[in-house]
N, CA, C and O atoms as CSV, one atom per row, in Angstrom:
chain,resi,resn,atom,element,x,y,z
A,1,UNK,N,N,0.820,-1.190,0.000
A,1,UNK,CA,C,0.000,0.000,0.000
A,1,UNK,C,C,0.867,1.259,0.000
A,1,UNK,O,O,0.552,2.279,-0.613
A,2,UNK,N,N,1.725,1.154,0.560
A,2,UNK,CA,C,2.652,2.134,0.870
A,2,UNK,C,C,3.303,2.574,-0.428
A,2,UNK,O,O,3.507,3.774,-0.610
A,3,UNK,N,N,3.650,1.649,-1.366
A,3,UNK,CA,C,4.302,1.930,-2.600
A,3,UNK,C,C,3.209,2.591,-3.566
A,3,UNK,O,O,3.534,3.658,-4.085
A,4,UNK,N,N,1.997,2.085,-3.846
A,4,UNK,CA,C,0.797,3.317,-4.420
A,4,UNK,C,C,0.443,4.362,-3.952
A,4,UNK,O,O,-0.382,5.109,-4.477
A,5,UNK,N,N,1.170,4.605,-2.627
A,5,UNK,CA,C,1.222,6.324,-2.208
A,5,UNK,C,C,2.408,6.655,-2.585
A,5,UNK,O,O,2.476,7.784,-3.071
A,6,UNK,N,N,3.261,6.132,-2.539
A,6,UNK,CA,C,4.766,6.871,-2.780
A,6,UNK,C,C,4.676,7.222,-4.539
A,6,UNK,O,O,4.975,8.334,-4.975
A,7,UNK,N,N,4.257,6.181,-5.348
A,7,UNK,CA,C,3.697,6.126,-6.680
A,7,UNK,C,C,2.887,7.079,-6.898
A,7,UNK,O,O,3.059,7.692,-7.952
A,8,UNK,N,N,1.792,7.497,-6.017
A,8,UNK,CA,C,0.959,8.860,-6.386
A,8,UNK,C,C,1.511,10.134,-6.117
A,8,UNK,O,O,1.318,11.122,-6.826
A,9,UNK,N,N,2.388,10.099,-4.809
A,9,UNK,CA,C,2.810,11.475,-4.615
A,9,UNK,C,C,3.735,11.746,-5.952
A,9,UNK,O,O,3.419,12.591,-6.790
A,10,UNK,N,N,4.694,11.080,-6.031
A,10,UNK,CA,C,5.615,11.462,-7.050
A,10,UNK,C,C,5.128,11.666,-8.833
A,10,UNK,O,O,5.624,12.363,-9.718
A,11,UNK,N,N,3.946,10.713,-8.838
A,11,UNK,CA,C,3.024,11.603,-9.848
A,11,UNK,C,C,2.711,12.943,-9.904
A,11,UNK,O,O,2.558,13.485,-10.999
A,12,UNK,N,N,2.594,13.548,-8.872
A,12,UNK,CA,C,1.698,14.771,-8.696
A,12,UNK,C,C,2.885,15.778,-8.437
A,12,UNK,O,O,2.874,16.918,-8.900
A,13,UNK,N,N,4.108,15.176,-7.513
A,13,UNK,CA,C,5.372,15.969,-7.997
A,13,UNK,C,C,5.624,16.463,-9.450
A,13,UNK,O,O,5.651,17.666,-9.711
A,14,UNK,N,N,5.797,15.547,-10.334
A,14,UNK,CA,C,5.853,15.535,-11.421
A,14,UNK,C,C,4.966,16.344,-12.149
A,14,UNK,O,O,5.480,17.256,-12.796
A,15,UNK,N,N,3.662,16.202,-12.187
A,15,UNK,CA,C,3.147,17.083,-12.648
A,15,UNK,C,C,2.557,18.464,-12.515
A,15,UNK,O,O,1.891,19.066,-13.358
A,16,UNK,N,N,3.090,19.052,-10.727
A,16,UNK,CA,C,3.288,20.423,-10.664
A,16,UNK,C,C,4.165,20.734,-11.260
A,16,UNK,O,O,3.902,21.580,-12.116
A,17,UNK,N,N,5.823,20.209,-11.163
A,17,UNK,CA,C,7.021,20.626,-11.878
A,17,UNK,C,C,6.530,20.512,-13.431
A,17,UNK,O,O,6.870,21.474,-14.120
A,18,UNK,N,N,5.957,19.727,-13.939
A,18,UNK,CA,C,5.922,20.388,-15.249
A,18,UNK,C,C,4.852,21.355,-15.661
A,18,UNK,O,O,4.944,21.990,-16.711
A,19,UNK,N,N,3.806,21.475,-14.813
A,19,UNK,CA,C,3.029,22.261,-15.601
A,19,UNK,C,C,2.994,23.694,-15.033
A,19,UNK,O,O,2.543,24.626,-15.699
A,20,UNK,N,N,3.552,23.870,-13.607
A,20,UNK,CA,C,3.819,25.089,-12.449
A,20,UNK,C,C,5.505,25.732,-12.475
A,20,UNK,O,O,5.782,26.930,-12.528
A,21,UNK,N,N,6.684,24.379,-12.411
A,21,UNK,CA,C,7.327,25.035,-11.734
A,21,UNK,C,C,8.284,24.875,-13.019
A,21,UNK,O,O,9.194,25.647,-12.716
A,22,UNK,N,N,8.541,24.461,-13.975
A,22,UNK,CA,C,9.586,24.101,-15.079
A,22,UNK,C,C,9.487,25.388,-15.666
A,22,UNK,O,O,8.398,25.896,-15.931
A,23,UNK,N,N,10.746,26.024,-15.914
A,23,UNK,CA,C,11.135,26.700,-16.796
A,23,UNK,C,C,12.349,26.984,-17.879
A,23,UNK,O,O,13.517,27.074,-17.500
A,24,UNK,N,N,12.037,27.090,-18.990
A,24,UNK,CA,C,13.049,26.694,-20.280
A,24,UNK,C,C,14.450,27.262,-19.379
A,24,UNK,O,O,14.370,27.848,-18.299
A,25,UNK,N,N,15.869,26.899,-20.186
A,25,UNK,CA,C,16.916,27.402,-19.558
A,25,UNK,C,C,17.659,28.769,-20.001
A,25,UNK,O,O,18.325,29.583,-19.361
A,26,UNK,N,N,17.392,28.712,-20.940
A,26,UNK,CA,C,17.832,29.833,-21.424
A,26,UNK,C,C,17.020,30.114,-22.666
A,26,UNK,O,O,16.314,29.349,-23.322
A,27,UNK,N,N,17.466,32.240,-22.939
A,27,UNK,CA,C,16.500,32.212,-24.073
A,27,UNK,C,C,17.039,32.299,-25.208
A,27,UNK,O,O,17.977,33.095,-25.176
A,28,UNK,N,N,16.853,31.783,-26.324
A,28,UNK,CA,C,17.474,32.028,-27.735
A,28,UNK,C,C,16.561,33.708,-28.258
A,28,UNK,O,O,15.420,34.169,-28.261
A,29,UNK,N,N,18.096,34.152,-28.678
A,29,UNK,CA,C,18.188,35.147,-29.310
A,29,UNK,C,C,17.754,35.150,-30.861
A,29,UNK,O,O,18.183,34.224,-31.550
A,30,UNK,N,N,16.749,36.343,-31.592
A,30,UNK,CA,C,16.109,35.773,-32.520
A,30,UNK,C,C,17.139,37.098,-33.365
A,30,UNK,O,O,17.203,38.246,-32.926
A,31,UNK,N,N,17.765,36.688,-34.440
A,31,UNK,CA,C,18.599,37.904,-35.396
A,31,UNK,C,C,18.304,37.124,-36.634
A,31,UNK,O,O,18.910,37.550,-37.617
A,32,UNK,N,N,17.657,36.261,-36.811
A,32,UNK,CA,C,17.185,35.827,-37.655
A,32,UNK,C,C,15.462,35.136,-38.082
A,32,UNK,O,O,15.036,34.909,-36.950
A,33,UNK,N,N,14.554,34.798,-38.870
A,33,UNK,CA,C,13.846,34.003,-38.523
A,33,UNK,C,C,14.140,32.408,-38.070
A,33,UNK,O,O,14.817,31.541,-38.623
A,34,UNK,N,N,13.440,32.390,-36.977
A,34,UNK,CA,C,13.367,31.181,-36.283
A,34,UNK,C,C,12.007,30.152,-36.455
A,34,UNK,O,O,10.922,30.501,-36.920
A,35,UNK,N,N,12.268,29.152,-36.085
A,35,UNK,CA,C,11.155,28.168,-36.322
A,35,UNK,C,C,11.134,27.498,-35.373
A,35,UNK,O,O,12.090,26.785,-35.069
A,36,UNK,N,N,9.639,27.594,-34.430
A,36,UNK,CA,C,9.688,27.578,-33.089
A,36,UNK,C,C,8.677,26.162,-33.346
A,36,UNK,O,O,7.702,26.159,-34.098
A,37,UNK,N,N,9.048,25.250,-32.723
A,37,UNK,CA,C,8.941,23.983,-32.989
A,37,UNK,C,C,7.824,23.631,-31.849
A,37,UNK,O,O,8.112,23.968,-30.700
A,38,UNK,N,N,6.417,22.897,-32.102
A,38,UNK,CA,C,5.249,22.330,-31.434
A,38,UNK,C,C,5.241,20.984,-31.215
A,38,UNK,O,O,4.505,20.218,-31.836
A,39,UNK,N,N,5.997,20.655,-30.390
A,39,UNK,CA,C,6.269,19.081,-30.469
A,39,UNK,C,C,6.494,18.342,-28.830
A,39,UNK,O,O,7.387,18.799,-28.116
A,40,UNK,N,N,5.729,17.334,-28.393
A,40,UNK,CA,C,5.927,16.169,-27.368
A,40,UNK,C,C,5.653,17.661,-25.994
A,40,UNK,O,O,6.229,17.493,-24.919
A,41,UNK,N,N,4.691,19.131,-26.201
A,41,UNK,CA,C,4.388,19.187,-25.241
A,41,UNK,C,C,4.911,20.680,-25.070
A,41,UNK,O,O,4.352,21.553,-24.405
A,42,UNK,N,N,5.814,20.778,-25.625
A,42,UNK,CA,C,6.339,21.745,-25.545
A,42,UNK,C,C,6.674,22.840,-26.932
A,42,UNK,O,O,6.451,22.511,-28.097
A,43,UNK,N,N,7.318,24.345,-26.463
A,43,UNK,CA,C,7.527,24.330,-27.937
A,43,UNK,C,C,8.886,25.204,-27.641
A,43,UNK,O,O,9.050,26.049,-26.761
A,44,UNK,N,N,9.992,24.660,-28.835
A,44,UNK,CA,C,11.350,24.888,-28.665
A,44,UNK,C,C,11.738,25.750,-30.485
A,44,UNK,O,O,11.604,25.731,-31.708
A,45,UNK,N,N,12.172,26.263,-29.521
A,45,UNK,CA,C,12.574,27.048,-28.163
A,45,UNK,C,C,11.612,27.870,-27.651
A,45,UNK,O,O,10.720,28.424,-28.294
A,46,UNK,N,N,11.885,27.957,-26.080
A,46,UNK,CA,C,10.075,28.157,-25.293
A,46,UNK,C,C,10.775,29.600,-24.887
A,46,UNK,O,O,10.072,30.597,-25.052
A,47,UNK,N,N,12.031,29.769,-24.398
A,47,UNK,CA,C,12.126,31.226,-24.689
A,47,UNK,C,C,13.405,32.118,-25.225
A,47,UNK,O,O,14.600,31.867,-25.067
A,48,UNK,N,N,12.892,33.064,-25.801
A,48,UNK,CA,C,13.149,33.795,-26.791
A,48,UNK,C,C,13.472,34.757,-26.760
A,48,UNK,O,O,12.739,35.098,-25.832
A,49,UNK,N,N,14.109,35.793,-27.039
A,49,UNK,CA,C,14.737,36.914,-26.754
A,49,UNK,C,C,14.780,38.026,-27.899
A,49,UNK,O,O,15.691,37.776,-28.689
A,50,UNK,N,N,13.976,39.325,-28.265
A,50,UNK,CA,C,14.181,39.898,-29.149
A,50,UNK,C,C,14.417,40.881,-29.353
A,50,UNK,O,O,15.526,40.850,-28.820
A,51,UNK,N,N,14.306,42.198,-29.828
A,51,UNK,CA,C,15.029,43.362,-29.527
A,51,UNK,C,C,13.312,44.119,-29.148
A,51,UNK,O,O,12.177,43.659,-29.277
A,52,UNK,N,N,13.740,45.211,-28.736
A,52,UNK,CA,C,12.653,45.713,-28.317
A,52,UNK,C,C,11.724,47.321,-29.103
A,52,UNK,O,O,12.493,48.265,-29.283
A,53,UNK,N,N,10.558,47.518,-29.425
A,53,UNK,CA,C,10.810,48.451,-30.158
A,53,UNK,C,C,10.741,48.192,-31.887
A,53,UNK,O,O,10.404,49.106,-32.639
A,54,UNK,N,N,11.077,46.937,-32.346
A,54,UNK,CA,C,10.893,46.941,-33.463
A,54,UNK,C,C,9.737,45.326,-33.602
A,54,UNK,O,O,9.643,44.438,-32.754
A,55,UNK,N,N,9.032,45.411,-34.900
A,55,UNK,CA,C,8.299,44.316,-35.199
A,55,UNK,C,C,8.590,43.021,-35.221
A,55,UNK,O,O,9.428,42.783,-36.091
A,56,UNK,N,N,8.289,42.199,-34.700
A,56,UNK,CA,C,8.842,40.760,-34.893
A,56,UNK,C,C,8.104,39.612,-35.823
A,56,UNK,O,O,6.984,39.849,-36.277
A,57,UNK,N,N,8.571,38.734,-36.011
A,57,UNK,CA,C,8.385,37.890,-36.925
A,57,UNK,C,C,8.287,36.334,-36.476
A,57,UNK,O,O,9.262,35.724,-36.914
A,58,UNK,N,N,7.342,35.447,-35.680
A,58,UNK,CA,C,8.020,34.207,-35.600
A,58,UNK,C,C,7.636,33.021,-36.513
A,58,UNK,O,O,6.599,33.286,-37.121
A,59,UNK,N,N,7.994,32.139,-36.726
A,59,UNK,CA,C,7.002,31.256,-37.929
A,59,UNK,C,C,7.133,29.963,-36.913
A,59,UNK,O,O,8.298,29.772,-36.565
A,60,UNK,N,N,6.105,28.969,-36.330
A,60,UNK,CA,C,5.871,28.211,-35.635
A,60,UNK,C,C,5.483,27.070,-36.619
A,60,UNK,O,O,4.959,27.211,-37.724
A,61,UNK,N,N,5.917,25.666,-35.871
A,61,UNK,CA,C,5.729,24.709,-36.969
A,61,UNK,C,C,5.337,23.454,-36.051
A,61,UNK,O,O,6.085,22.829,-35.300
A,62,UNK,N,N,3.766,23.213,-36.339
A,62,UNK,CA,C,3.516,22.348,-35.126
A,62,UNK,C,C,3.748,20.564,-35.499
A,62,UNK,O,O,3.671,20.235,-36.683
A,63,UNK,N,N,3.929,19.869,-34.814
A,63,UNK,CA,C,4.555,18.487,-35.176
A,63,UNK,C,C,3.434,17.580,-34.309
A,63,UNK,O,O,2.907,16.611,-34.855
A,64,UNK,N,N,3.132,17.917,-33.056
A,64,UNK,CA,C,2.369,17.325,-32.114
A,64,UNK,C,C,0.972,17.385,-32.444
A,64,UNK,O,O,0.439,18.463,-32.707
A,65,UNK,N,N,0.169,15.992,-32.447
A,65,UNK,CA,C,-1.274,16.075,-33.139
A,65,UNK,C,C,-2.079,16.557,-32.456
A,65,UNK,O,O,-3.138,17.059,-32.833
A,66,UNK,N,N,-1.459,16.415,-30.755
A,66,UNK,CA,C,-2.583,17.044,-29.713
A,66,UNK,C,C,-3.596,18.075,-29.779
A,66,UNK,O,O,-3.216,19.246,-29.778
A,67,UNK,N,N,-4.616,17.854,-29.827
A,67,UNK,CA,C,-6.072,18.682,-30.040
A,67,UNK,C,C,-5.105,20.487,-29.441
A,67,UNK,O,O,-5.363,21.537,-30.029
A,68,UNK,N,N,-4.058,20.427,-28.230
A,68,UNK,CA,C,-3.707,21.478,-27.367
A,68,UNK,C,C,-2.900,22.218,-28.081
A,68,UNK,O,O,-2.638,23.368,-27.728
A,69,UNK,N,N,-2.614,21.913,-28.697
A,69,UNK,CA,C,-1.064,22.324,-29.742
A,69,UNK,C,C,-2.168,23.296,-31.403
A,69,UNK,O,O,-1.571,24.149,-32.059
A,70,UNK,N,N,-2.987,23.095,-31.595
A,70,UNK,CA,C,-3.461,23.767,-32.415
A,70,UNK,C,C,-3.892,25.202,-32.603
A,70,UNK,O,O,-4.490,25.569,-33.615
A,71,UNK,N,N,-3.531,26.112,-31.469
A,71,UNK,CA,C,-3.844,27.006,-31.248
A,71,UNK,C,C,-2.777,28.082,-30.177
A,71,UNK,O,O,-2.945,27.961,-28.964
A,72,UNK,N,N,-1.799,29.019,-30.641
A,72,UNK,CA,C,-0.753,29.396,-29.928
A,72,UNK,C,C,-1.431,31.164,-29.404
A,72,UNK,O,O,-1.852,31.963,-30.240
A,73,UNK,N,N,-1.406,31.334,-28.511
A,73,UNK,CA,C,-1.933,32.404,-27.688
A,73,UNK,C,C,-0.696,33.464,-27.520
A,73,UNK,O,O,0.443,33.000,-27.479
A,74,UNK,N,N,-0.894,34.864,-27.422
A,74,UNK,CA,C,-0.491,35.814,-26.957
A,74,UNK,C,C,-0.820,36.858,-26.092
A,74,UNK,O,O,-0.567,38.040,-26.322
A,75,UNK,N,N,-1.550,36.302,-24.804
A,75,UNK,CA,C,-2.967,36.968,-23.914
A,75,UNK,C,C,-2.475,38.447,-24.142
A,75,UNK,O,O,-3.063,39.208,-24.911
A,76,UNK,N,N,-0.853,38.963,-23.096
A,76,UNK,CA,C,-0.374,39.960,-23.531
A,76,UNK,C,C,-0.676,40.854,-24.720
A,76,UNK,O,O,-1.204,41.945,-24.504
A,77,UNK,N,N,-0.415,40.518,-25.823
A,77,UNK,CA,C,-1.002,41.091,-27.164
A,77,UNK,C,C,-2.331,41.166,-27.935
A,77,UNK,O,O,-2.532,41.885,-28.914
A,78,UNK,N,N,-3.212,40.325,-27.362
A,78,UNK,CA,C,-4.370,39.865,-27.353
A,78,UNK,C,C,-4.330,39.390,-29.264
A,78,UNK,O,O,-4.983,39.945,-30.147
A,79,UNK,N,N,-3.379,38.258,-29.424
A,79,UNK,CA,C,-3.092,37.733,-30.393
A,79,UNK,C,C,-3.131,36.227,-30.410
A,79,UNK,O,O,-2.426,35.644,-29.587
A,80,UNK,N,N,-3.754,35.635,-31.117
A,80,UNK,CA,C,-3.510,34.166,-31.831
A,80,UNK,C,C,-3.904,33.544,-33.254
A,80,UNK,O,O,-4.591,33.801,-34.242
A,81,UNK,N,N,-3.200,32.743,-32.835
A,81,UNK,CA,C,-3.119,31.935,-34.456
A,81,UNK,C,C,-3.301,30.568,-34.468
A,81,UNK,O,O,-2.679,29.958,-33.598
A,82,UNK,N,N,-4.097,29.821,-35.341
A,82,UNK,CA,C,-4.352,28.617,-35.224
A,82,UNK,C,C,-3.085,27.938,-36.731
A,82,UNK,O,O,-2.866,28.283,-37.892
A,83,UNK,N,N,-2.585,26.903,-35.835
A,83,UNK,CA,C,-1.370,25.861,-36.194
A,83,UNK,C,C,-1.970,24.695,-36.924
A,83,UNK,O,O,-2.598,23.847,-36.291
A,84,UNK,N,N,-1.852,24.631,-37.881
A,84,UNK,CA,C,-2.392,23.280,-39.111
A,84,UNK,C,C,-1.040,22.366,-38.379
A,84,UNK,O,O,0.069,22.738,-37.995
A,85,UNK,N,N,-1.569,21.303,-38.394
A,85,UNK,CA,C,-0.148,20.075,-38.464
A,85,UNK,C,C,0.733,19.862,-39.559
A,85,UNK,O,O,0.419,19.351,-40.634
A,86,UNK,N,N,1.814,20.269,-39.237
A,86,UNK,CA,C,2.879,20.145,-40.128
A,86,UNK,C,C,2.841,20.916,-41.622
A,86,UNK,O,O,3.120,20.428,-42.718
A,87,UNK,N,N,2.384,22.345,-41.288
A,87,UNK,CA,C,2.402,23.680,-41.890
A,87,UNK,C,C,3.155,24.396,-41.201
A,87,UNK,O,O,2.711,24.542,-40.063
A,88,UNK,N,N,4.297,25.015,-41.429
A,88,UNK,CA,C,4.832,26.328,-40.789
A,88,UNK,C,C,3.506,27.358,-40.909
A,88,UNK,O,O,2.828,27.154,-41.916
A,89,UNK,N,N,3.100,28.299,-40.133
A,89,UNK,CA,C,2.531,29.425,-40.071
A,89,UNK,C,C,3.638,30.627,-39.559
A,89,UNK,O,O,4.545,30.465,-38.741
A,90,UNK,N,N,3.357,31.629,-40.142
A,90,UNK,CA,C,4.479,32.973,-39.926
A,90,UNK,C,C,2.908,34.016,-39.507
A,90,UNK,O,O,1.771,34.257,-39.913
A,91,UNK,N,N,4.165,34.442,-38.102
A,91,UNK,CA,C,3.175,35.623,-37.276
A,91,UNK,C,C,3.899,36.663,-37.487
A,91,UNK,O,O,5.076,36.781,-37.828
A,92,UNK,N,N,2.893,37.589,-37.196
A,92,UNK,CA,C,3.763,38.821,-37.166
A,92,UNK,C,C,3.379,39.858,-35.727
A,92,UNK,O,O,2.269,40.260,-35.379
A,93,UNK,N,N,4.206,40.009,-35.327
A,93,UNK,CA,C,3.872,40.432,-34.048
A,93,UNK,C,C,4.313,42.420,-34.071
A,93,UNK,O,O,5.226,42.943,-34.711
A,94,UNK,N,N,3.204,43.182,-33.063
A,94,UNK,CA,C,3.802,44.979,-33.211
A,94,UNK,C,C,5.459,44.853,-32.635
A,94,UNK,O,O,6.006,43.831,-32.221
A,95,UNK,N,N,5.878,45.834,-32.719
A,95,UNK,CA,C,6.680,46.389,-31.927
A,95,UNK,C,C,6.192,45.857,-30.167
A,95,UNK,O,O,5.021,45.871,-29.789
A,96,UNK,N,N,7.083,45.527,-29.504
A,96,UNK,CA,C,7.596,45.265,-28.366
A,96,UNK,C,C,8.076,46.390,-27.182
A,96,UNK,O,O,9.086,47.087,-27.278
A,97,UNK,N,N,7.284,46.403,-26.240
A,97,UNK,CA,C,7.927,47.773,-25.367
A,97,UNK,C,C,8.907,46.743,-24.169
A,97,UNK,O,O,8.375,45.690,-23.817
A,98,UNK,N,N,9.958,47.007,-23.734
A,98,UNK,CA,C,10.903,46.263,-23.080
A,98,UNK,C,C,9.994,44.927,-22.177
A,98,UNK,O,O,9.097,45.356,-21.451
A,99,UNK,N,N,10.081,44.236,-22.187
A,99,UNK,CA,C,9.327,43.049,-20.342
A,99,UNK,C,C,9.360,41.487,-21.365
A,99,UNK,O,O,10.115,41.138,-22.273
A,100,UNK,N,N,8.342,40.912,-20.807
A,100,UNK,CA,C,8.205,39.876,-21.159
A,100,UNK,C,C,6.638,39.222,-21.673
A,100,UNK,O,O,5.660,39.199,-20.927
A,101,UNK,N,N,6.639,38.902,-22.560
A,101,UNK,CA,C,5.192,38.335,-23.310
A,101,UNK,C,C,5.238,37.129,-23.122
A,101,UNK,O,O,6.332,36.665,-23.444
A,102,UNK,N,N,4.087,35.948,-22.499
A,102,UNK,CA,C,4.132,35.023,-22.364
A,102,UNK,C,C,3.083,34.789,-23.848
A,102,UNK,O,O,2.394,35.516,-24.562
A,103,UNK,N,N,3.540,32.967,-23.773
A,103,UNK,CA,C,2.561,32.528,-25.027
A,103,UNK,C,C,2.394,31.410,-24.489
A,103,UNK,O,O,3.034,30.918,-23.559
A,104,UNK,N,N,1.166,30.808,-25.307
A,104,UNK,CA,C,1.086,29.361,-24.321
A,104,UNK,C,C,-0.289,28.956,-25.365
A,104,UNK,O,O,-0.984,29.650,-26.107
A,105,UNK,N,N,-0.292,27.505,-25.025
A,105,UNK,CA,C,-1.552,26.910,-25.672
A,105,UNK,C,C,-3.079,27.306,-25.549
A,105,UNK,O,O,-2.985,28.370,-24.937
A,106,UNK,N,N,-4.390,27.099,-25.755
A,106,UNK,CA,C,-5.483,27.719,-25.410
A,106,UNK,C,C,-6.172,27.172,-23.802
A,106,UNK,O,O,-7.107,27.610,-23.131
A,107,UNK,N,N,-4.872,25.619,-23.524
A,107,UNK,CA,C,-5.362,25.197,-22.189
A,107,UNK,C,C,-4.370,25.454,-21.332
A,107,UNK,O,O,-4.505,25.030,-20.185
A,108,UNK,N,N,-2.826,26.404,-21.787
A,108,UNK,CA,C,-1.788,26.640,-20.686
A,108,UNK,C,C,-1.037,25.401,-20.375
A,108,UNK,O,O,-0.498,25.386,-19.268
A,109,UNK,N,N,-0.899,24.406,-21.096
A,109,UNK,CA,C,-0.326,22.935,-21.292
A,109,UNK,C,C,1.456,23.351,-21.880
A,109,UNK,O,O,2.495,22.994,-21.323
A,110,UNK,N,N,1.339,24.086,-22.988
A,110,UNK,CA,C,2.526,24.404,-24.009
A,110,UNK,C,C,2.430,25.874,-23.519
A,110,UNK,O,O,1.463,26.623,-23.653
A,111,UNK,N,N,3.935,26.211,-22.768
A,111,UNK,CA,C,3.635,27.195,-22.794
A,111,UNK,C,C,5.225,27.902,-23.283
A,111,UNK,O,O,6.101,27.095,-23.595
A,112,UNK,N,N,5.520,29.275,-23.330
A,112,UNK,CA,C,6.938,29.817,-23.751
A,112,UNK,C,C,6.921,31.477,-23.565
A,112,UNK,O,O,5.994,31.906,-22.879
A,113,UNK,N,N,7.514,32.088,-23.909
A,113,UNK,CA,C,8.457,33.145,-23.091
A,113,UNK,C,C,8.708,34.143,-24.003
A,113,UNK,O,O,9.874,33.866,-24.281
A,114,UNK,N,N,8.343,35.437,-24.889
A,114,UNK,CA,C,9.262,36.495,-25.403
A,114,UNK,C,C,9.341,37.522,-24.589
A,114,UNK,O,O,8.571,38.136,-23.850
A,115,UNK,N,N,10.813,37.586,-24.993
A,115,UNK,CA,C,11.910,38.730,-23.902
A,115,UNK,C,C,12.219,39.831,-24.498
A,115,UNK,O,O,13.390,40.087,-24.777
A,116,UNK,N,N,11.291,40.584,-24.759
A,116,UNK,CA,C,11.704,42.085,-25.358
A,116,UNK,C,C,13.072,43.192,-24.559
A,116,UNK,O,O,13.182,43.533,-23.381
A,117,UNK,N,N,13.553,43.370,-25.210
A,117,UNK,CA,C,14.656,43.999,-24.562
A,117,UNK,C,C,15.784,44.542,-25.138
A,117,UNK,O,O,16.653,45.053,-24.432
């Protein structure tokens, strides 16, 4: 009995750390277009770094069939775009005032990071 509690807690460890406490390690710098990849949950690179002040550009390319992955949010910007499977889509985002824009799926499952600055 003891081992199906130790088995549940560490479930539920697990899935605060990924859905509460995980965060990407570093952010990739965008001086080019990038192709921000929808795949196994996540999307890579989850954060991102861009200059601030001028328009950005990202083109997202979803791989993962998950119903969650079809739809990439910008609450911040009050922007989204719906992701065909295995179509690149290209966004275009305003100008950026310095902080940070979160993005994330329509259920907060996939989520990622732009770093205006």
């Amino acid at each position: 009995m003891w081992l199906v509690n130790l088995c549940g807690l560490a479930l539920i460890a697990l899935i605060v750390w990924w859905f509460w406490l995980y965060r990407p390690p570093e952010a990739a710098s965008l001086e080019e277009l990038p192709e921000i990849v929808v795949d196994n949950g996540t999307y890579q690179p989850a954060r991102l770094r861009v200059a601030a002040d001028t328009p950005v550009t990202l083109r997202f390319l979803r791989r993962d069939e998950s119903p969650c992955a079809e739809t990439v949010i910008f609450p911040g910007l009050d922007l989204s775009a719906a992701l065909p499977l295995g179509k690149p889509v290209t966004l275009q985002l305003p100008p950026l005032q310095p902080g940070e824009y979160e993005f994330h799926c329509q259920m907060q499952m996939y989520r990622g990071v732009l770093q205006a600055g």
